[in-house]
Backbone as XML, in Angstrom:
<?xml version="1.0"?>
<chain id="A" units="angstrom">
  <residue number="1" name="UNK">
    <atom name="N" x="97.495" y="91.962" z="89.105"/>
    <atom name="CA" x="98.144" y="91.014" z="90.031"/>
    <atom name="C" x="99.601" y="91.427" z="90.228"/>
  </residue>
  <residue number="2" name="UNK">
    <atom name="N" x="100.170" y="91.484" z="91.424"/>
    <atom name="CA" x="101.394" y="92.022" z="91.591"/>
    <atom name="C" x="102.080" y="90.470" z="92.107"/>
  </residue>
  <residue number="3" name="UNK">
    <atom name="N" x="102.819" y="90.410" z="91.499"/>
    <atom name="CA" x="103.787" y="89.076" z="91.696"/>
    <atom name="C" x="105.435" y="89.711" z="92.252"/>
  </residue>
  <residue number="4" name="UNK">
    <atom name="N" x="105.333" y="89.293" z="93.453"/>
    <atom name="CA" x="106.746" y="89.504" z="93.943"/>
    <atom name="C" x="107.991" y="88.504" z="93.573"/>
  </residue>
  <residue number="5" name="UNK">
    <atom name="N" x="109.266" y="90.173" z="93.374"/>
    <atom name="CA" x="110.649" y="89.212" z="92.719"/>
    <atom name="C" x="110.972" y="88.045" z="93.893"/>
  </residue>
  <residue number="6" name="UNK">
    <atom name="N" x="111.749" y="87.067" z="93.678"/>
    <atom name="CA" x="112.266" y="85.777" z="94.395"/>
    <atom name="C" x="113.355" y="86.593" z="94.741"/>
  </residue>
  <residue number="7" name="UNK">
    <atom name="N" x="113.903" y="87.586" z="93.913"/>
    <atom name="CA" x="115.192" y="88.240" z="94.296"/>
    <atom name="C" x="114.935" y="88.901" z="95.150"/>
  </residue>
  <residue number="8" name="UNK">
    <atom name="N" x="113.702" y="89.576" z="95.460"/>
    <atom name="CA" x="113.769" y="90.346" z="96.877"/>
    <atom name="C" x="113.319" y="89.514" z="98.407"/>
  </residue>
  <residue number="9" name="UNK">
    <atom name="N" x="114.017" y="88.540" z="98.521"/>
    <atom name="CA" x="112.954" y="87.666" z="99.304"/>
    <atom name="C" x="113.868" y="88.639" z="101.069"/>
  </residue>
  <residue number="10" name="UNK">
    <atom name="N" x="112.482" y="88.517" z="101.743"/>
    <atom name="CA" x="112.681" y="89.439" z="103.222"/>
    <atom name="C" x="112.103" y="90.609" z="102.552"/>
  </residue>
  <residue number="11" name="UNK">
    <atom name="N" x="111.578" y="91.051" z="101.657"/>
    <atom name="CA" x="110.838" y="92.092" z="100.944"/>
    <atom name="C" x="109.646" y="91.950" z="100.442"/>
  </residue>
  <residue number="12" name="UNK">
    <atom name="N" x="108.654" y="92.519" z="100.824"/>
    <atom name="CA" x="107.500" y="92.556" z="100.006"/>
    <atom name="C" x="106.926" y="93.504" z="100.100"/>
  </residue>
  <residue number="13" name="UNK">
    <atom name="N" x="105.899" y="93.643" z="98.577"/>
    <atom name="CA" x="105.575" y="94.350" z="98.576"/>
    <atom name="C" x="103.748" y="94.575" z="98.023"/>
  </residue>
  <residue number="14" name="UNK">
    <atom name="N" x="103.341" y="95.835" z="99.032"/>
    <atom name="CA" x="102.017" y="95.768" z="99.315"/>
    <atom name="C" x="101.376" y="96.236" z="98.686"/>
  </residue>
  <residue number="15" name="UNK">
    <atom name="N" x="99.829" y="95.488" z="98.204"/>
    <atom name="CA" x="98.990" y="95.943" z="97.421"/>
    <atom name="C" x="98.627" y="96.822" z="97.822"/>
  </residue>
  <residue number="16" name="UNK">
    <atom name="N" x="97.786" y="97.891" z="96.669"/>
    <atom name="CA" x="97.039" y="99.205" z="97.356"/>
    <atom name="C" x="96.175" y="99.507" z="98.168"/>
  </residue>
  <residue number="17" name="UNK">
    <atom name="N" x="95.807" y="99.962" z="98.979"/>
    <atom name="CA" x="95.236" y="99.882" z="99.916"/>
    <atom name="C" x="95.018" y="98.949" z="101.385"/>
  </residue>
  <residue number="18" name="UNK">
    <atom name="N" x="96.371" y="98.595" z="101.062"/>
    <atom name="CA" x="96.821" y="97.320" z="102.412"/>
    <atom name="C" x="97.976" y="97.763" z="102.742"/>
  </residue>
  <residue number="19" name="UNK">
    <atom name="N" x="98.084" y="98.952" z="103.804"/>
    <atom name="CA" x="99.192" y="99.735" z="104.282"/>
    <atom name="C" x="99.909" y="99.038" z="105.666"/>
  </residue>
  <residue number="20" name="UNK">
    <atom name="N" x="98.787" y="97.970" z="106.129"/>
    <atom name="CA" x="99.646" y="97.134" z="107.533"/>
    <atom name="C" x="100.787" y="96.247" z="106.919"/>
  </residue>
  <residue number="21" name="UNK">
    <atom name="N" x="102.165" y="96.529" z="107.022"/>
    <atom name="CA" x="103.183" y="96.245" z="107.366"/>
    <atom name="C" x="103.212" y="94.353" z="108.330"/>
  </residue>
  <residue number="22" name="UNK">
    <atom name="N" x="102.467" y="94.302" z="109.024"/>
    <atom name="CA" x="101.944" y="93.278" z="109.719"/>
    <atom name="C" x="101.865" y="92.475" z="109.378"/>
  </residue>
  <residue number="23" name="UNK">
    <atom name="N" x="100.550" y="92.912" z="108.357"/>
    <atom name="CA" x="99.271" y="91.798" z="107.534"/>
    <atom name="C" x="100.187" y="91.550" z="106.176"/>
  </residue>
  <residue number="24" name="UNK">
    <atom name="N" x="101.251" y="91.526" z="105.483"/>
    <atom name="CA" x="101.334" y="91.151" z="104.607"/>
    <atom name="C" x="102.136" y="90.090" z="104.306"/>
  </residue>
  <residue number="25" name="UNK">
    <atom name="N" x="101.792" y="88.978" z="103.460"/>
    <atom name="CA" x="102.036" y="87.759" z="103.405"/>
    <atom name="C" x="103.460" y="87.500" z="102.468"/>
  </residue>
  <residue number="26" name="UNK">
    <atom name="N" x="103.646" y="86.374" z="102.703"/>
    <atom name="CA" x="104.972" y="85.788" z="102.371"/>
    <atom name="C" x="105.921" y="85.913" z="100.828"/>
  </residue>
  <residue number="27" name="UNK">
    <atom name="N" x="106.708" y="86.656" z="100.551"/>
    <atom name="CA" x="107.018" y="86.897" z="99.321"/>
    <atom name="C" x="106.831" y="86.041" z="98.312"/>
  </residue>
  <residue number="28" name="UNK">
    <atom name="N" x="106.698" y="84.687" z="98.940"/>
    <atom name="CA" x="106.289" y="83.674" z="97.954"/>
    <atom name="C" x="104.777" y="83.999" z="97.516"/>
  </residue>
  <residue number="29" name="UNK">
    <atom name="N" x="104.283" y="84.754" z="98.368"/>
    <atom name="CA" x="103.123" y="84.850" z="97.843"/>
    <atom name="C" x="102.699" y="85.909" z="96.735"/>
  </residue>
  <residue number="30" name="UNK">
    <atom name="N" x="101.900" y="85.353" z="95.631"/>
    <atom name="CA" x="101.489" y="86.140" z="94.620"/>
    <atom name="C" x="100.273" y="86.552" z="94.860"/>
  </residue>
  <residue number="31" name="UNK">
    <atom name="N" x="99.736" y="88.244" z="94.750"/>
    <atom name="CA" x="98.333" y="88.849" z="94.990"/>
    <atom name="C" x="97.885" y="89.243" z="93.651"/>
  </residue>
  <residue number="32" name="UNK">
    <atom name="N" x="96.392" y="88.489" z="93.567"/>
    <atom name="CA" x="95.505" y="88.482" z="92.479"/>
    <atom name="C" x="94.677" y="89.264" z="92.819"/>
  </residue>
</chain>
């Protein structure tokens, strides 16, 4: 599970194999 810093917020960052820039959700959001 990659849990994004609060400190990087306007930053996130993408799980493997999910290279769209687009599709990726809100730094608040944590990927399990």
């Amino acid at each position: 599970m990659l849990k994004v810093n609060k400190k990087q917020k306007g930053k996130v960052i993408q799980p493997p194999g999910m290279r769209d820039a687009s599709r990726v959700l809100p730094a608040e959001v944590c990927w399990q």
